[in-house]
C-alpha positions as CSV (number, residue, x, y, z in Angstrom):
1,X,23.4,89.9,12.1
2,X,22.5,86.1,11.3
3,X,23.3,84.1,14.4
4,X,26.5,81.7,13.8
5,X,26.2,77.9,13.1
6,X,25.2,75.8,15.9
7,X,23.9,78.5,18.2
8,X,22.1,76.8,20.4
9,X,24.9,74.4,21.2
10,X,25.9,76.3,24.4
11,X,22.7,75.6,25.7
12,X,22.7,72.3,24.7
13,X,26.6,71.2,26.0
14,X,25.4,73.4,29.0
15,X,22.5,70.9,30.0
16,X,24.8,68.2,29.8
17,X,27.6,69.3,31.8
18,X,24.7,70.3,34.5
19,X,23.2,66.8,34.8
20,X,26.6,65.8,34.7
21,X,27.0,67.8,37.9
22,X,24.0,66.4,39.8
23,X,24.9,62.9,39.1
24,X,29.1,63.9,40.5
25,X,27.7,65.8,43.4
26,X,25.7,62.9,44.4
27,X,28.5,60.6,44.1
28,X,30.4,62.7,46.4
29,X,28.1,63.7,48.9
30,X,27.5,59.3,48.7
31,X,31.3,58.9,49.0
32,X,32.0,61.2,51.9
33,X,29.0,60.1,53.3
34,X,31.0,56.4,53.2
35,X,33.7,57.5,54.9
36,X,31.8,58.6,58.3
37,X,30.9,55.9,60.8
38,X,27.0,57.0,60.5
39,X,27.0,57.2,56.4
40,X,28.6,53.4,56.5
41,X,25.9,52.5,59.1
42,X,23.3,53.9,57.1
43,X,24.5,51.9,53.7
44,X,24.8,48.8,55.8
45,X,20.9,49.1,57.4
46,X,19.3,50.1,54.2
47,X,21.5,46.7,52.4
48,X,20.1,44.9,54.9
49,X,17.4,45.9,54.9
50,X,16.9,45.8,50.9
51,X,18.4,41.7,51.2
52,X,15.7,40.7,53.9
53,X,13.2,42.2,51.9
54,X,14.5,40.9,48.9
55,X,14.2,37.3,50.7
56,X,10.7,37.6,51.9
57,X,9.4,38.6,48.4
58,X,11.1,35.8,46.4
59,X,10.2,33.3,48.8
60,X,6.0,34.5,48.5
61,X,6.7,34.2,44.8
62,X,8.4,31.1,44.2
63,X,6.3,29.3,46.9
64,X,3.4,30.7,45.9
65,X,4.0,29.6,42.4
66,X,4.4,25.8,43.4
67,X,1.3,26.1,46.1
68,X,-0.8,26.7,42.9
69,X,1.4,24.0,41.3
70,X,0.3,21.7,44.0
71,X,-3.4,22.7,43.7
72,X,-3.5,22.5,40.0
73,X,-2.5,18.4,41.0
74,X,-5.3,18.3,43.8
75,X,-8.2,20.0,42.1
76,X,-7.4,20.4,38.2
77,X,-5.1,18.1,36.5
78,X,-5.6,14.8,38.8
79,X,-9.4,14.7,38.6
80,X,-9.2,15.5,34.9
81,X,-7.0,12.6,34.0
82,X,-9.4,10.6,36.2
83,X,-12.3,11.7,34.0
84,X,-10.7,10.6,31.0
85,X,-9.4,7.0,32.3
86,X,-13.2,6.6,33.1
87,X,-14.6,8.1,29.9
88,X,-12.5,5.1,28.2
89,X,-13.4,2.5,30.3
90,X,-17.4,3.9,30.0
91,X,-17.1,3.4,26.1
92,X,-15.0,-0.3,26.3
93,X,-17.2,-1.3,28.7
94,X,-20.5,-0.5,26.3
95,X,-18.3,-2.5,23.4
96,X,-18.0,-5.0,25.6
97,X,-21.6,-5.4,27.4
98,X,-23.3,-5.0,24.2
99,X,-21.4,-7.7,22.3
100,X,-22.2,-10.3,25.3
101,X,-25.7,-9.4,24.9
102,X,-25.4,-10.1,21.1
103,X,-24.5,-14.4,22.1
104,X,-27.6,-14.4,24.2
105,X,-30.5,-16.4,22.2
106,X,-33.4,-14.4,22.0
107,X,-33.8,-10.0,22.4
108,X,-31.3,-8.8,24.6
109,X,-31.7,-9.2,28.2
110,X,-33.0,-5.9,30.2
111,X,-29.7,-5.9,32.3
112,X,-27.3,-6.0,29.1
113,X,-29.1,-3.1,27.5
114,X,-29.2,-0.8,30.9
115,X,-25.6,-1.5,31.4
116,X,-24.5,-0.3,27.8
117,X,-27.3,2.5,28.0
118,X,-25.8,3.4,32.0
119,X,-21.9,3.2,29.9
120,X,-23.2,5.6,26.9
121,X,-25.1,7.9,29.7
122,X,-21.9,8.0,31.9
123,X,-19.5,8.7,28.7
124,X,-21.2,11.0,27.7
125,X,-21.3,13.1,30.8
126,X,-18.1,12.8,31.1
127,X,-17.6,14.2,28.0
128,X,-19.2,17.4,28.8
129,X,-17.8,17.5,32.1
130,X,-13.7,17.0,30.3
131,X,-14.8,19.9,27.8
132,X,-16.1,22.6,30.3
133,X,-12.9,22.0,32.2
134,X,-10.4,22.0,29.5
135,X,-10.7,25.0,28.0
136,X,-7.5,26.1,28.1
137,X,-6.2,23.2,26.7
138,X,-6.9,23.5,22.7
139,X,-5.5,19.8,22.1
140,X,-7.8,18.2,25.0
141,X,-10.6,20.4,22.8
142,X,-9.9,18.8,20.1
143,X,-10.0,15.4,21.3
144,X,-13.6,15.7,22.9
145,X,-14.5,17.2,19.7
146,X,-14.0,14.4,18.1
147,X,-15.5,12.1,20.9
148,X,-18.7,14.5,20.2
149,X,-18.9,13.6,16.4
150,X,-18.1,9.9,16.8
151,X,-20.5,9.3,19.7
152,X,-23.6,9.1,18.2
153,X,-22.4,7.3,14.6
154,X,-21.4,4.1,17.1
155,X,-24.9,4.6,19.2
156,X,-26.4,4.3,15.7
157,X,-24.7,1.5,14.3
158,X,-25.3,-0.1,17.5
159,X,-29.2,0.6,17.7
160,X,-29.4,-1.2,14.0
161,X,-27.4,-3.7,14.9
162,X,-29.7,-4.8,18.0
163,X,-33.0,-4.1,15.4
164,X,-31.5,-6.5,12.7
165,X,-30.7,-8.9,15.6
166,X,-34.2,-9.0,17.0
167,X,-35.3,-9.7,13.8
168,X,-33.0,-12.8,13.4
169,X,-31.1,-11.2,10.5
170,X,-27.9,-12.2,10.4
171,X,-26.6,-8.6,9.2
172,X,-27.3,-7.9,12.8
173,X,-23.5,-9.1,14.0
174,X,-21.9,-7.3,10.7
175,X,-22.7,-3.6,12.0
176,X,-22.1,-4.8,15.5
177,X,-18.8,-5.8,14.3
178,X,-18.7,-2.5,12.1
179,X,-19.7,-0.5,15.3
180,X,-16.7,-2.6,17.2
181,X,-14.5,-1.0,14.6
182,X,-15.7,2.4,14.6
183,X,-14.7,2.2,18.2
184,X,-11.1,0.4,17.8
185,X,-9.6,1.8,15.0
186,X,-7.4,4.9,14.7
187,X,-8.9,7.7,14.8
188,X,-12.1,6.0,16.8
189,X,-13.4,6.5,19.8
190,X,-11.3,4.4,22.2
191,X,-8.4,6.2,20.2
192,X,-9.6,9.7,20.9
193,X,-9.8,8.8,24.5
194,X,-6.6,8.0,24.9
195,X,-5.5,11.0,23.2
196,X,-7.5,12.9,26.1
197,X,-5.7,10.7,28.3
198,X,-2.7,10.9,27.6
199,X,-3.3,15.2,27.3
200,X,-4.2,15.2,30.6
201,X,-2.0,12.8,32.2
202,X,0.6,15.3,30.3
203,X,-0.7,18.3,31.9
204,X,-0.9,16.4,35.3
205,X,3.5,15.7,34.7
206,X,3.5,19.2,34.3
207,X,2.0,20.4,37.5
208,X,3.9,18.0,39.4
209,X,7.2,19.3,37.9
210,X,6.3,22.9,38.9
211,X,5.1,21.9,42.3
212,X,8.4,20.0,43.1
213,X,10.6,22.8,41.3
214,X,13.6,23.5,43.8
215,X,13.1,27.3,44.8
216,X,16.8,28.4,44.1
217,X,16.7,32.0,44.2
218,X,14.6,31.9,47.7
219,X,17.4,30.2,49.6
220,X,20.4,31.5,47.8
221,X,18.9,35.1,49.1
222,X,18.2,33.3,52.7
223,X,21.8,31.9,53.0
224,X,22.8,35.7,51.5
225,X,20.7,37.3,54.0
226,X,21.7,35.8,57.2
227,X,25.5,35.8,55.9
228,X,25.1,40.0,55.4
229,X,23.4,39.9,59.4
230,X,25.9,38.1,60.8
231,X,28.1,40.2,59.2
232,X,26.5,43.4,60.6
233,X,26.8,41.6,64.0
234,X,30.4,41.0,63.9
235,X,31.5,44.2,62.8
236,X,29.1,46.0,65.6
237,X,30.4,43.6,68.1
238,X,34.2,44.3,66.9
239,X,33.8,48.3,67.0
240,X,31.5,48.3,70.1
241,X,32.3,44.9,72.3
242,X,28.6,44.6,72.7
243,X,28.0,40.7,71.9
244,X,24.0,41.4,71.0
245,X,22.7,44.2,69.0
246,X,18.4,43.5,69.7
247,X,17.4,44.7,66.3
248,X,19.7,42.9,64.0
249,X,19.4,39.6,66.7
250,X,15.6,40.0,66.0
251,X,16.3,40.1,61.8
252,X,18.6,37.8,62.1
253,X,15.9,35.7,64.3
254,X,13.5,36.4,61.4
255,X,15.6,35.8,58.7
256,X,16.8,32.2,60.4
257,X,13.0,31.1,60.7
258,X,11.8,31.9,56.8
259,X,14.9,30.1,55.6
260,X,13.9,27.0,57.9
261,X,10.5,27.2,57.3
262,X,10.7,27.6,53.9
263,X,13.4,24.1,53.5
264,X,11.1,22.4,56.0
265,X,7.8,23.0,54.0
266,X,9.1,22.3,50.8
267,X,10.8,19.0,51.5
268,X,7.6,18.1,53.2
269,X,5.8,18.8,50.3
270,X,8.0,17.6,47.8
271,X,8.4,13.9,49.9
272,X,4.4,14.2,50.0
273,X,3.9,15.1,46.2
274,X,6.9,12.6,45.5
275,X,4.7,9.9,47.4
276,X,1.3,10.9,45.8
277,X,3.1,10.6,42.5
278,X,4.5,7.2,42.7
279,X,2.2,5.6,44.9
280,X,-1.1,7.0,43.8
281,X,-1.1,8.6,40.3
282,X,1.3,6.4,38.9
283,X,-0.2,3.2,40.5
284,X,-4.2,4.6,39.2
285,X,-2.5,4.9,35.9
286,X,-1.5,1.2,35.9
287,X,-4.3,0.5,37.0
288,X,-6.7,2.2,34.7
289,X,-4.5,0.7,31.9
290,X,-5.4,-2.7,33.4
291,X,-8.9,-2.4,34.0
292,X,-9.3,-1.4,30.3
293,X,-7.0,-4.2,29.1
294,X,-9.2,-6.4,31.2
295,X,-12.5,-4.5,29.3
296,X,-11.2,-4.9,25.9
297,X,-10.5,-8.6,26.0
298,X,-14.1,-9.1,26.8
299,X,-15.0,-7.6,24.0
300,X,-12.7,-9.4,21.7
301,X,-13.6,-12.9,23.4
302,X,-17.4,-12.1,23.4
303,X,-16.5,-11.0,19.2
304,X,-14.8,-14.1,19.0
305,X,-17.9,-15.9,19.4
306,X,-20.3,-13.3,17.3
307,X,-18.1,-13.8,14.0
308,X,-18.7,-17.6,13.8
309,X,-15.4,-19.2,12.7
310,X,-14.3,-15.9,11.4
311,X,-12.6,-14.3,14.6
312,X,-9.2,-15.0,14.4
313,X,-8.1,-11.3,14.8
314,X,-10.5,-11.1,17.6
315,X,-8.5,-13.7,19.4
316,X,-5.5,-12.4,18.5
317,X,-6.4,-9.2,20.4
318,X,-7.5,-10.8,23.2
319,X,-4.0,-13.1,23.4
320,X,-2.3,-10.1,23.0
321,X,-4.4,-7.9,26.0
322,X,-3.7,-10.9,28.2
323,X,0.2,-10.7,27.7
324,X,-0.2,-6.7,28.5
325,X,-1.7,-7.3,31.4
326,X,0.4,-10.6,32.5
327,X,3.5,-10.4,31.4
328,X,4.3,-7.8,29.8
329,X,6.9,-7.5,27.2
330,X,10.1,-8.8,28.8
331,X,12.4,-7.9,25.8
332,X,11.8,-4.4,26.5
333,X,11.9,-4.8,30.1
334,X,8.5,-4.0,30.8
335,X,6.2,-5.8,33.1
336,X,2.3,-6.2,33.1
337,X,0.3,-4.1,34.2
338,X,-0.8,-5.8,37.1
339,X,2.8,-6.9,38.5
340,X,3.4,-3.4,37.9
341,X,0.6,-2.6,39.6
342,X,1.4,-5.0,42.6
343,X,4.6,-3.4,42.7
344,X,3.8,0.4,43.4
345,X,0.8,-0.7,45.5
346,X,2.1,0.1,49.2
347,X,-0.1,-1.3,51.9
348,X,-2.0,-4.8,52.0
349,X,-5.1,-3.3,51.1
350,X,-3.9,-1.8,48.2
351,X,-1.8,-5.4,47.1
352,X,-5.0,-7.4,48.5
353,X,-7.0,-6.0,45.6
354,X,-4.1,-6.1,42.9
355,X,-4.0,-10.0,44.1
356,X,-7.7,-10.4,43.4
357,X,-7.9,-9.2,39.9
358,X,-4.3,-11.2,39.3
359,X,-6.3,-14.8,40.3
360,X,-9.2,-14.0,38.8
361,X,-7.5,-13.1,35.1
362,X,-5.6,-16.1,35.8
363,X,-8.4,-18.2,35.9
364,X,-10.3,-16.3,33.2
365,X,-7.3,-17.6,31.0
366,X,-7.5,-20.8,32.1
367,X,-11.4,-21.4,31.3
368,X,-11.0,-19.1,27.8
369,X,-8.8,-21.7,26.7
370,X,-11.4,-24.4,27.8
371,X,-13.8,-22.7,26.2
372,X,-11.9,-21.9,22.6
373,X,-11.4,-25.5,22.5
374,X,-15.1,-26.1,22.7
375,X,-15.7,-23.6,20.3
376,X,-12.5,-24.6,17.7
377,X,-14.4,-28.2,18.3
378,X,-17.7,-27.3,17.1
379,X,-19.6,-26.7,20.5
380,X,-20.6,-23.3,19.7
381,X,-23.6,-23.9,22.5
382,X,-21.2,-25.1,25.0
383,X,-18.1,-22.2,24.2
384,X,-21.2,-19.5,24.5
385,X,-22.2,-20.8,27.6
386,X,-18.6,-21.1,29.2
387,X,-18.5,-17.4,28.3
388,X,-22.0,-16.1,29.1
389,X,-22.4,-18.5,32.6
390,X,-25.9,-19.5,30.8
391,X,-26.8,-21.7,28.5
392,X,-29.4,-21.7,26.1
393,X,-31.6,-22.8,28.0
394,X,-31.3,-20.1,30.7
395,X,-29.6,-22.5,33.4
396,X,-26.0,-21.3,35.2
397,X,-23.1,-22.4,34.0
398,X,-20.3,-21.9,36.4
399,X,-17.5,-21.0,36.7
400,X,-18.0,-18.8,33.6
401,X,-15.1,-16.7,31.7
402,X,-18.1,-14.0,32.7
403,X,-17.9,-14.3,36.8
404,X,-13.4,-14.3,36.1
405,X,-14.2,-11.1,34.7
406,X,-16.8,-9.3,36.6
407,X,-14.4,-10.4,39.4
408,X,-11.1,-9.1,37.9
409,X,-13.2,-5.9,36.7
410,X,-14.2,-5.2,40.7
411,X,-11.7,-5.9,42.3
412,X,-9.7,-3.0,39.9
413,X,-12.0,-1.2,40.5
414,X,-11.7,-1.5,44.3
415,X,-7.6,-1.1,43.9
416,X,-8.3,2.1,41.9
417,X,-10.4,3.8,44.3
418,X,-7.8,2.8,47.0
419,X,-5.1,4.0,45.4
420,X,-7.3,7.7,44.3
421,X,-8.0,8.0,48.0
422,X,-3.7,7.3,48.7
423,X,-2.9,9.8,46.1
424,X,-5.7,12.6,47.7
425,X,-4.6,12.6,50.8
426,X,-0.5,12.5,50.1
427,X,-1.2,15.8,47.4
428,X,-3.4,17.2,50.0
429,X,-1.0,17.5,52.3
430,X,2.0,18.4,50.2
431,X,0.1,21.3,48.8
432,X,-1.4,22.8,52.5
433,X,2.5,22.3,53.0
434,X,2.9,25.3,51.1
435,X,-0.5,26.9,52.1
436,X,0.6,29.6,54.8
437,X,4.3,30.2,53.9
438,X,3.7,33.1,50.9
439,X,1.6,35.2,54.0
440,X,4.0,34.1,56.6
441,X,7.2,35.0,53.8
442,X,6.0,38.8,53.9
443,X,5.6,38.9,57.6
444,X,8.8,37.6,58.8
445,X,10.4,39.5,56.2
446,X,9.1,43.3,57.2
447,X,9.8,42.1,61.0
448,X,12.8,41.3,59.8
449,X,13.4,44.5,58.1
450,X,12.4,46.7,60.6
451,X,14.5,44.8,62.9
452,X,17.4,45.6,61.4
453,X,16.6,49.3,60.9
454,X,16.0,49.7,64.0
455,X,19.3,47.7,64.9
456,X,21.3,50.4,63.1
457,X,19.1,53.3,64.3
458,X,20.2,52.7,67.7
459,X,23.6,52.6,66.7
460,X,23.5,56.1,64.5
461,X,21.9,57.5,67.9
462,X,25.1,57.1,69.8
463,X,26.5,59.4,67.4
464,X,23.6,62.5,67.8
């Protein structure tokens, strides 16, 4: 006889009904179980204990997160935006040391062609130092890729331009000038700098705002977790009249230290990070923006000179660096770099070497003027000599616009290196901040556990 339609839905409705019965019998056994005092003790130890746990584990995430954060500042991102700063102030300076060496009468002196070679060595370096540690960064890769390709077409230029001037051809100052543009122009090599530059300082914004991230969920489960203890303690105390119970004292105990420990550490290392941010990274930023400001109007006053009566847009760069550095642009609001950089610098020695370079571009200005109106005049010789601090003769000119800037060059240099050291040890210490609490979250979190286990375990054995 053919089995009927559907036969083996008994089975089928059967299963169901029978999970459905495991899942009811659970809930009832649960639900009686709530209604004794040693099932509710039992829900109430293994809540507690789930919260504390709960608590230790999202505060070794979260602060573990931001610890790396904090490193990534230290070790990663800060150096790395240091590298670039200094492989664009490596290829301004080269601009700007070969293009003194090109007003000197005569080959090039020996010390003018070391420093460019010593710039080109030192980019280049850094180059290759920037690419093996920014892998992960496909738009910093991209960037030194194309400080790689335009490298050695401005070497080249360069290298023809000193031939053709040793041989008194006055071609010689057209590719110099053609090399100066290579390097200037969009898409150049100063330009691809400050695209790695600006990456980096990017990525180093980045870290910062992970380290400092407020860890939310940590101390809403902290406040959570102490409020279910005292909780636990109240009701024992209520049904018992015992004031302590040891086990839930000792969670509680352990629950009140992670929670303090972990507010503690982070505001110390977000005041820290806060301080290495505003007063170090931000003040070598200005800084590096000055001292290649101060490099590129060098160039463009030592151009001025090369071009012979056609450097107008020269001096119009270097007008217009001076007002970046000095003033600023006051219909905007924003300042110069160096009174910017005055301002965040936070001890006298810091503002003792931001004064320096200030007095020295100052005078720089004062003698460039003196020395335009030579030139505008027709002393070429004389305008040449204000500028190199020789004339052609070989004998010293001073003061020269040369000694202002060599002056304003070191002494931003010096403020820089103050101001690195400021920002290293203020990171440094908001990062090892964070160092221990991850290992010391998991501790205090199973003692804290356990604690109140055994808190309630003493309580169900009152009832045995």
């Amino acid at each position: 006889m053919p089995a009927p339609r559907g036969g083996n839905a008994p089975e089928a409705s059967a299963a169901a009904p029978a999970g459905r019965r495991g899942w009811t019998e659970f809930s009832a056994r649960t639900r009686a179980a709530a209604t004794t005092e040693p099932g509710r003790l039992r829900i109430i130890g293994a809540a507690l204990a789930v919260l504390v746990i709960a608590f230790g584990v999202a505060t070794a995430w979260q602060v573990n997160d931001r610890a790396q954060a904090a490193d990534n500042v230290v070790s990663h991102s800060a150096p790395l935006s240091a590298t670039a700063a200094e492989i664009y102030r490596s290829l301004a300076d080269a601009d700007a040391t070969v293009t003194a060496g090109f007003l000197v009468s005569g080959p090039q002196p020996d010390e003018v062609a070391e420093q460019y070679q010593n710039d080109i060595d030192t980019a280049s370096k850094l180059i290759t130092d920037a690419a093996a540690n920014s892998r992960q960064s496909p738009e910093a890769q991209a960037h030194i890729a194309s400080l790689n390709k335009q490298l050695p077409n401005y070497t080249a230029l360069v290298a023809t331009a000193l031939a053709d001037n040793r041989l008194g051809l006055p071609i010689g100052g057209a590719y110099l000038r053609y090399a100066n543009q290579q390097m200037r122009q969009d898409g150049g090599l100063l330009d691809a700098a400050n695209s790695l530059y600006t990456v980096e300082n990017g990525r180093l914004a980045h870290d910062y705002t992970q380290a400092k991230a407020l860890p939310y969920v940590s101390w809403a489960l902290g406040v959570l977790a102490l409020g279910a203890l005292a909780w636990a303690q109240r009701r024992h105390y209520r049904r018992t009249n015992r004031v302590f119970n040891q086990g839930m004292l000792a969670a509680t105990a352990a629950t009140a230290v992670l929670l303090l420990w972990l507010a503690a550490g982070h505001t110390v290392a977000r005041t820290q990070l806060e301080n290495s941010s505003a007063h170090g990274a931000r003040s070598v930023q200005v800084l590096n923006n000055a001292r290649i400001l101060v490099l590129q109007a060098r160039g463009d006053e030592n151009l001025t000179l090369v071009a012979r009566g056609s450097g107008d847009a020269y001096e119009d760069s270097y007008t217009k660096d001076m007002a970046d550095l000095m003033t600023g642009d006051p219909a905007k609001h924003e300042p110069g770099d160096l009174p910017e950089a005055l301002r965040l610098a936070n001890d006298a020695e810091g503002r003792k070497a931001v004064d320096a370079a200030i007095d020295s571009v100052q005078q720089w200005r004062t003698l460039h003027g003196t020395e335009r109106t030579k030139d505008d005049s027709g002393d070429y010789a004389s305008a040449v000599a204000d500028v190199l601090g020789k004339d052609d003769k070989g004998k010293t000119v001073s003061p020269s616009t040369a000694d202002h800037f060599a002056h304003a060059d070191k002494a931003l240099g010096t403020a820089v290196a103050h101001e690195q050291d400021e920002f290293h040890k203020a990171a440094t210490s908001g990062r090892d901040a964070l160092t221990l609490l991850p290992a010391g979250a998991g501790v205090l979190a199973v003692l804290g556990a356990a604690g109140a286990l055994l808190g309630i375990g003493r309580r169900l054995s009152e009832y045995r």
